[in-house]
C-alpha positions as CSV (number, residue, x, y, z in Angstrom):
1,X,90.3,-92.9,-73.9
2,X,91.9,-90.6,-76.1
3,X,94.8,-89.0,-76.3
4,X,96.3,-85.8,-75.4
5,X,97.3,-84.1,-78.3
6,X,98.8,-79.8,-77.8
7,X,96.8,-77.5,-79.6
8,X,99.5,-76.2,-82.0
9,X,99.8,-79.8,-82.9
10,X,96.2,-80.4,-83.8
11,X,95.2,-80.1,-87.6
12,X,93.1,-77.1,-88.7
13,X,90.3,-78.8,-89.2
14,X,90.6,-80.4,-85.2
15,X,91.4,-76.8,-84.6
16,X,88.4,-75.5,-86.0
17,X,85.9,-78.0,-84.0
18,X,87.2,-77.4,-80.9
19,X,87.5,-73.4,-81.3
20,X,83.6,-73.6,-82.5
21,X,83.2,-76.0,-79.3
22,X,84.2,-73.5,-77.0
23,X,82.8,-70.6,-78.3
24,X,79.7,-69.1,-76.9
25,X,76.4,-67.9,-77.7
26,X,76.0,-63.5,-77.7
27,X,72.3,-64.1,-76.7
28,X,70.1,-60.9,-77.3
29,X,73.7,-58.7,-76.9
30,X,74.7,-57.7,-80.4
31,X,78.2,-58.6,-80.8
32,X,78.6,-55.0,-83.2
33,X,80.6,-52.0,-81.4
34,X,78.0,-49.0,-81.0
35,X,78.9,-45.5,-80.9
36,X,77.0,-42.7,-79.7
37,X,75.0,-40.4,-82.4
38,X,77.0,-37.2,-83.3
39,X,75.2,-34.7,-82.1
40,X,76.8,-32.1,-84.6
41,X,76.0,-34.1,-87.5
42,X,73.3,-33.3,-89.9
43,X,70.5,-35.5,-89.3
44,X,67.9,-35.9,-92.4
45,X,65.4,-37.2,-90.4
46,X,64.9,-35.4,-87.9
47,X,62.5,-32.4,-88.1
48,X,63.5,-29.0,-89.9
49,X,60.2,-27.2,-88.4
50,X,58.5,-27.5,-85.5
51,X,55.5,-27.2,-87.5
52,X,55.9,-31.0,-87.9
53,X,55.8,-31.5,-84.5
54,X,52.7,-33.1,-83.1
55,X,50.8,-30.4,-80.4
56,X,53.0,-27.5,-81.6
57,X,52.1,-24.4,-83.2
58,X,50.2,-21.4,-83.4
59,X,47.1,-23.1,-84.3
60,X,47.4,-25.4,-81.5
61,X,47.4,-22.8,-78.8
62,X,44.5,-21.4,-79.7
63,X,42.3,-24.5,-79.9
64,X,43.6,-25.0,-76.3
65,X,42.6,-21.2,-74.8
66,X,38.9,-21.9,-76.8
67,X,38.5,-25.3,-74.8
């Protein structure tokens, strides 16, 4: 049987193994703080034109009135 020994009296290494003992696993939850996109911030990759858009365009809506 061993021996009760306080924490703050426990050598770092001792300290070290029991702290990684009782630590847990995050799983699939990234441990990372996430904050929201800016929406005011200038975002390079979004689309400039709505040219690049699939299914928009003048183009587009005349090969729909044709069909």
């Amino acid at each position: 049987m061993q021996k009760f020994t306080p924490f703050e009296k426990l050598s770092k290494k001792q300290k070290r193994e029991l702290n990684a003992a009782r630590r847990r696993n995050w799983g699939a939850v990234s441990p990372v703080t996430r904050v929201p996109k800016n929406p005011k911030a200038y975002d390079r990759k979004k689309s400039r034109y709505r040219s690049d858009e699939p299914g928009s365009g003048i183009f587009n809506l005349f090969y729909m009135v044709i069909l």
